[in-house]
N, C-alpha and C positions, 0 to 999 in steps of 0.2 A: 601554321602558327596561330593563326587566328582563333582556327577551333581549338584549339589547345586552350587559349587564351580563356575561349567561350567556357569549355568543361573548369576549368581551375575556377573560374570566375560561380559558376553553379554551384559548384563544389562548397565556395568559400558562400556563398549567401545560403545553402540548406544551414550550413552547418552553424551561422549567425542565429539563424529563424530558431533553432534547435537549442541553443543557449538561449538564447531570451524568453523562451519558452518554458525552459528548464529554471532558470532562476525565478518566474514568476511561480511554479509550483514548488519549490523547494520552499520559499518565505511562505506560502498557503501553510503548507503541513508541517513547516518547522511551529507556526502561533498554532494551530489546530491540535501538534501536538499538544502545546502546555497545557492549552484548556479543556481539550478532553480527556487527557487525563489527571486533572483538579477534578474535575465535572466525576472523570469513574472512584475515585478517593471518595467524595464525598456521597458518591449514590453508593459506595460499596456495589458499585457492579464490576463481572468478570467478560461480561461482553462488551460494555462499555470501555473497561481496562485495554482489553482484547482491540479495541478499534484504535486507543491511545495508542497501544503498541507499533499497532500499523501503520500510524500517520511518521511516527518516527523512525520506522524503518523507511519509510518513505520519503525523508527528508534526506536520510545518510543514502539512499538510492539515488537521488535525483543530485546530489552536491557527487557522487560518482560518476557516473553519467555526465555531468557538466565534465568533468576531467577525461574523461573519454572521447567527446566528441571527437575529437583532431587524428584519433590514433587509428591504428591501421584497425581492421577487420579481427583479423585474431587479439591483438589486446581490447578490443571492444569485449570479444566474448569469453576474457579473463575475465574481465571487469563484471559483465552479465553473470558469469558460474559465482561471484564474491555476491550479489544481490540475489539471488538465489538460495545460497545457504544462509544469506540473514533474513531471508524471507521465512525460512526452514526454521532461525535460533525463534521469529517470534511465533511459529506455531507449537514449539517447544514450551515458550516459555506461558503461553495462555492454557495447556495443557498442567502445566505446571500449577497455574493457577485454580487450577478446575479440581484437580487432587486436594487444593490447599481449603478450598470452600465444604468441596462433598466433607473434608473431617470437621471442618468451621462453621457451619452453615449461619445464615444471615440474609435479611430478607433487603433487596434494595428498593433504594428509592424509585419509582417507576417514575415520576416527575420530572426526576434530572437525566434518565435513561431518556426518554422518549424529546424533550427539549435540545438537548448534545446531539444527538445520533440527527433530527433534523436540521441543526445548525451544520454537521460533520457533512451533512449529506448534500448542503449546497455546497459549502467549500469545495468538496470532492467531485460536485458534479461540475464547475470550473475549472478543474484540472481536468477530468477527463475529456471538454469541449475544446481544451486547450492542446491537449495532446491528441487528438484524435486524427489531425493530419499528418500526424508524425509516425504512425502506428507501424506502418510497411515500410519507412525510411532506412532502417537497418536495424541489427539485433539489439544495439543499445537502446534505441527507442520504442522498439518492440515491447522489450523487457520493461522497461519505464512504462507504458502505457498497461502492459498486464499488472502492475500494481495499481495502476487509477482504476482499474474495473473489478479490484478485488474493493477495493475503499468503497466502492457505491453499494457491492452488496453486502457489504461489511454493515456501514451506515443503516441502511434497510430493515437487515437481522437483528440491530440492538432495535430498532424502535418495533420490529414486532414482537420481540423481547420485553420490551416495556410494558406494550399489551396486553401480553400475557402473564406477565407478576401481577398489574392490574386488575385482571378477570378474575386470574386462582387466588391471589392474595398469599403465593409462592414464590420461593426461591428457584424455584426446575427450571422454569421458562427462563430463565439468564444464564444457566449451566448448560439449557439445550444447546441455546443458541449461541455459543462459546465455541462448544462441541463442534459445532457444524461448521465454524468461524477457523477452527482447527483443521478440519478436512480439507476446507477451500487454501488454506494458506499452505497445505500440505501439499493440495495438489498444485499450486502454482507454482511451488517452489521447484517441483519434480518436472513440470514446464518449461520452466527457466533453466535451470542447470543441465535439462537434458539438450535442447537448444544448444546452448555455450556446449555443450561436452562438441556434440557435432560438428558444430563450427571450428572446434580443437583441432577435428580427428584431421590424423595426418593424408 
């Protein structure tokens, strides 16, 4: 009985550590969102946007994930295949973005690109010190933690982005790095979902 006792009792303090965890990165990138993307509005950047998006899928990530904690293994990896395909809407939709600039073209601010992206990038690098003990705990947190390590090199790419509008006195260097911003979120998504499919399979 006792060990029984032991295991529920483990059980029940991962899964505490796990929420408190969870909620302190949810309120990180729910304010991270607003301000970086005020901060990509006003630079007119699409990697900057591109990073805004991320912080928000990563807030509606992490407020799911909280609601998952408790649940068995296969509704974790419902929930992991749903964070996945919104990982998927925001590589969509920075692509989206990317179509709308190449016909619109416009040069951003490098000032507020390169300021945001290192503000984004210590927030982000707090969530992912914070979840980095959680990373092998189960698919929910797996998944949760593969969005903190796309936010760090997310953060990084706008500000070499920045740089580089800076140097050429061009728009390219913000749509490259968009680009690239898209392949990573592609691939993670394809990560993620493929993951959760597994964890489905009968």
């Amino acid at each position: 009985m006792s060990g029984c006792c032991d295991n529920g009792c483990e059980i029940t303090a991962r899964n505490e550590r796990q929420r408190s965890t969870l909620k302190w990165v949810l309120v990180i990138n729910a304010l991270m969102f607003l301000v970086i993307v005020a901060a990509a509005l006003y630079a007119d950047s699409t990697a900057l946007l591109s990073d805004s998006l991320d912080n928000l899928g990563d807030a509606i990530t992490y407020a799911l994930s909280l609601y998952a904690i408790a649940l068995g293994s296969r509704a974790k990896a419902r929930v992991a295949l749903f964070k996945g395909i919104l990982i998927l809407a925001a590589a969509l939709a920075v692509a989206g973005q990317i179509a709308w600039k190449l016909a619109h073209p416009a040069l951003p601010i490098f000032e507020a690109m390169g300021a945001f992206s290192l503000l984004g990038l210590t927030a982000n690098g707090i969530c992912f010190w914070l979840l980095w003990r959680h990373r092998h705990e189960d698919i929910n947190m797996s998944s949760v933690w593969e969005c903190s390590r796309n936010d760090i090199a997310s953060n990084i790419a706008v500000f070499v982005a920045a740089l580089g509008v800076w140097l050429t006195g061009a728009a390219w260097p913000d749509l490259l790095v968009a680009a690239a911003l898209v392949v990573l979120l592609l691939r993670s998504a394809l990560r993620v979902i493929s993951s959760a499919r597994r964890e489905l399979a009968p």
